[in-house]
N, C-alpha and C positions, 0 to 999 in steps of 0.2 A: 705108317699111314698118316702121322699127324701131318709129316713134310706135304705130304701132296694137298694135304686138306688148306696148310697155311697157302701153298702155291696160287690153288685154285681160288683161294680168296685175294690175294696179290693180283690175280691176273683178271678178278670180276674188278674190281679197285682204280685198275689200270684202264681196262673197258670204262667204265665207267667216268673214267676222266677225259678217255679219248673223243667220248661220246658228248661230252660236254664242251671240249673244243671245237669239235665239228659242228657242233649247234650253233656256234658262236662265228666260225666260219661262215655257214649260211648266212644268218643275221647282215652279217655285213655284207657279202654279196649282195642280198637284197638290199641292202641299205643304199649302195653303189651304183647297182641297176636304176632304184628307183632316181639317185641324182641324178642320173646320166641320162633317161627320159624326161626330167624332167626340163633339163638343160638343151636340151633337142627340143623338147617342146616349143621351150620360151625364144629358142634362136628362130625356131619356124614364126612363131608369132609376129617376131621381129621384122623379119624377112618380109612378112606377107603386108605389115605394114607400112612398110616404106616403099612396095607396089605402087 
């Protein structure tokens, strides 16, 4: 029984780390998103200035 108890704690461990890269994944996604708007933004700006 111990085997499966250590497993099970392995595999919350495991979870738990994968969970934590994915976090970190989003983050940057949005991080990316938000340059990429705002980079679009500033080109419109540009754009609309020289109108």
């Amino acid at each position: 029984m111990s085997d499966y108890k250590e497993l099970f704690y392995q595999s919350q461990a495991e979870l738990a780390d994968i969970e934590e890269k994915l976090k970190r994944i989003v983050l940057k996604i949005q991080r990316v998103m938000r340059e990429a708007e705002e980079e679009i933004i500033s080109e419109n700006d540009s754009d609309n200035s020289q109108k």
